[in-house]
N, C-alpha and C positions, 0 to 999 in steps of 0.2 A: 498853164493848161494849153495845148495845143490846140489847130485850129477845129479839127474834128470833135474832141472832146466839147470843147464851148458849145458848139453847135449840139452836141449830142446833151449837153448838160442844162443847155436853154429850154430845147425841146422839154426836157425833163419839169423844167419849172412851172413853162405853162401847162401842162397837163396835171401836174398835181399840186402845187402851190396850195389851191384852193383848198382842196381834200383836206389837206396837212394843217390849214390854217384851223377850218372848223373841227377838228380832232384834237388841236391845241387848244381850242376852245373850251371843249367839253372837258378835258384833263387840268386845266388851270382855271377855269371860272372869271378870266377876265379878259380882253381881246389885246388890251395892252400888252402883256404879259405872255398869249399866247404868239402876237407877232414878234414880240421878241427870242421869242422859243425856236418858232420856226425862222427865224434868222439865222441863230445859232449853229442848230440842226444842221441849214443848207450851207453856211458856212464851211463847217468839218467836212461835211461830204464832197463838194467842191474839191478840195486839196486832195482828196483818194479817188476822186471820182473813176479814173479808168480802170482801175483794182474792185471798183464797185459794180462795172458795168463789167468784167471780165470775171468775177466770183456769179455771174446772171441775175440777179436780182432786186436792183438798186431800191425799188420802191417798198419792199419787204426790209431791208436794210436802211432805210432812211426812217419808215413809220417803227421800229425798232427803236431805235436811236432818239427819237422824236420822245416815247411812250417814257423810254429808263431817264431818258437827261428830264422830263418834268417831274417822274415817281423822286428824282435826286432832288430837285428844288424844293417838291411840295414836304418831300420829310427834312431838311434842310431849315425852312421857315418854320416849320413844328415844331423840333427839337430848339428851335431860339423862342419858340413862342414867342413872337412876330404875330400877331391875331390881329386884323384891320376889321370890325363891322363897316358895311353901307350898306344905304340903301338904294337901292335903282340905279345904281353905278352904271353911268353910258359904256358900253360894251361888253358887259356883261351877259350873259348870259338871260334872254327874256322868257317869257311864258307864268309857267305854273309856279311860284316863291316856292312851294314846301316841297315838290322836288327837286328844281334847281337849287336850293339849301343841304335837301339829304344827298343829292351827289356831291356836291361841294366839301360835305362832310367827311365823306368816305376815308378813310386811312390811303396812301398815296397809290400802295400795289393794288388794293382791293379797287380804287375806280381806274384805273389804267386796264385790270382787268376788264372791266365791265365794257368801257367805251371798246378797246380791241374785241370783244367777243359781240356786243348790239352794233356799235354803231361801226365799225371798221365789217364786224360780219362773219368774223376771223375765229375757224376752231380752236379746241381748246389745245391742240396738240401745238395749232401756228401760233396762239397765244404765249404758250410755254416755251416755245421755240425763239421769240422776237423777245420777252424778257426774260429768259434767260434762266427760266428757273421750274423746279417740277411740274410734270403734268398735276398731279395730285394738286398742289399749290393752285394751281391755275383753278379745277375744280373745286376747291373749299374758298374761294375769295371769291368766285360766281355767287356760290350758294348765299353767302350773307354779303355782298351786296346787292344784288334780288332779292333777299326778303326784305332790309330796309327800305330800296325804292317802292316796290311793291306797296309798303307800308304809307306812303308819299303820292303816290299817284292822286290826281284830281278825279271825281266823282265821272263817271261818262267816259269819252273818250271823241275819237274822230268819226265814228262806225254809232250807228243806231243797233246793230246785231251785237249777240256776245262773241267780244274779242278776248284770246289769253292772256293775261298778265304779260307775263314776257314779252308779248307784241308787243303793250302799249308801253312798255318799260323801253320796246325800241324806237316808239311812234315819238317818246318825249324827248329823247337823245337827239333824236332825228331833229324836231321841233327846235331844240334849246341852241344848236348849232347853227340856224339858218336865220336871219336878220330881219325884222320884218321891216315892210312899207307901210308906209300911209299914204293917202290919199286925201285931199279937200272935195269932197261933191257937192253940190247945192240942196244935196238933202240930207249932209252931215259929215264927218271926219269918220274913215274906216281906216283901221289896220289888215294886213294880210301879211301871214305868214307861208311861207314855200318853202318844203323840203322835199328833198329828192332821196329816198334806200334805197340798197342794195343789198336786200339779206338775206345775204351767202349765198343765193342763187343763182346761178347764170342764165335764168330763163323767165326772172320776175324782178320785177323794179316795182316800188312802191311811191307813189307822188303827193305828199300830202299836201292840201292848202287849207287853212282857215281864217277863215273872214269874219269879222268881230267889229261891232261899231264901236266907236270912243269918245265917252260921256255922253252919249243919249243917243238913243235910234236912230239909223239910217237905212234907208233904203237902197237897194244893191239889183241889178240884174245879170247872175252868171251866167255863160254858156257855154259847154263843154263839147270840143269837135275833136274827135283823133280821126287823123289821115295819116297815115304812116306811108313811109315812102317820098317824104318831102312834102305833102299833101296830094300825092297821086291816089291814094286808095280811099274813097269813102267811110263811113260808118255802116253797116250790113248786120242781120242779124239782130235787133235790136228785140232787149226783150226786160219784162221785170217782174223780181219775185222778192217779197218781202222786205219793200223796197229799196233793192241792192238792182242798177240797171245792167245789164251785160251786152257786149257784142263783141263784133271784130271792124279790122280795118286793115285789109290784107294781110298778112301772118299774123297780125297781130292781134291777141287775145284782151279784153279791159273789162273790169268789175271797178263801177261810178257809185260809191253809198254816202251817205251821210246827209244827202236833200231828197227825203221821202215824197216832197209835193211838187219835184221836178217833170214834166212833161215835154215829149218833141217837140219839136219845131217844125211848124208848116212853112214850107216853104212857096 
């Protein structure tokens, strides 16, 4: 690889490494497995790299690549029935068991679609397009893996208001993908989970966090401050309705729900 290319292929890394890892997450159900995937992946690409960057589009053609070489592995271990049960396996996938189980279950095309269409964000036509196989196709292995997760969902969700199905069917993808933290306080052991969407909008990101004690109550004080602009622009507009809090912070637009007995801050 020449010296431009390296450079050009580095850059490449760190900006989606990341991406690519938690999408091999959600496609393989285990983190071992998914970094070996994406090893693989960057491996092959590497070697065409300048034929990838000159056809315009490497990271469509890597998460391509990425989706068909696990849909090969997962039906690959199926057809040997190779079947490993565990349980709480470190890296696996956490959150909710019975739908991190019903994706795990999915037939290999059927969740490769699903994760490229929730959690990647990715139409049905770019779906069809990156694995390589009919639109129609793409649309009938949405449909029934959405009714089975659907079917899997936990009771509630992140929102106090009624959310779609579909959301929360992205809210859990989102969720199952991202690693939580712990922390030790002096008034108990809390976990937090952080995830960051992108669905399919270029003009709304969705940020979710949930805080959850572990093995018996804790006490917690969050405080939520956007300043956009680096922290140049305050919080403005502040207002609430049903309670869902809204405001801005120079361009930018933000809807705060799911702490109904949240109140401002005097300052």
């Amino acid at each position: 690889m020449r010296g431009d290319d390296e450079l050009s292929f580095r850059r490449f890394l760190a900006d989606r490494r990341p991406a690519l890892l938690r999408t091999a997450l959600l496609l393989t159900g285990d983190r071992t497995t998914a970094e070996s995937l994406v090893q693989a992946v960057l491996a092959r690409a590497s070697r065409r790299w300048r034929r990838l960057v000159r056809d315009g589009d490497p990271s469509a053609t890597v998460l391509g690549s990425l989706a068909a070489t696990a849909t090969r592995r997962r039906t690959s271990l199926l057809r040997a029935e190779q079947v490993i049960e565990c349980a709480a396996e470190p890296g696996a996938p956490v959150g909710n068991d019975g739908f991190a189980r019903a994706l795990r279950e999915l037939p290999p095309r059927t969740r490769a679609v699903v994760v490229l269409r929730y959690a990647e964000g990715l139409s049905a036509a770019a779906t069809a397009k990156l694995l390589s196989c009919p639109l129609g196709t793409v649309t009938t292995e949405t449909v029934r893996g959405l009714d089975r997760l659907r079917r899997a969902l936990p009771p509630g969700g992140y929102t106090r208001e009624p959310v779609d199905d579909d959301l929360r069917v992205q809210e859990e993808l989102t969720r199952l993908a991202a690693a939580p933290g712990r922390w030790q306080l002096d008034t108990g052991l809390i976990e937090c989970d952080n995830a960051l969407s992108f669905p399919g909008d270029g003009t709304r990101t969705v940020f979710l966090r949930r805080i959850r004690a572990v093995g018996h109550a804790a006490r917690v004080r969050v405080e939520l401050e956007v300043r956009a602009g680096f922290g140049r622009h305050p919080m403005t507009g502040l207002s609430t309705r049903h309670g869902v809090r809204t405001g801005r912070s120079g361009p930018l637009h933000f809807r705060f729900s799911g702490a109904p007995t949240a109140r401002r801050r005097s300052r």
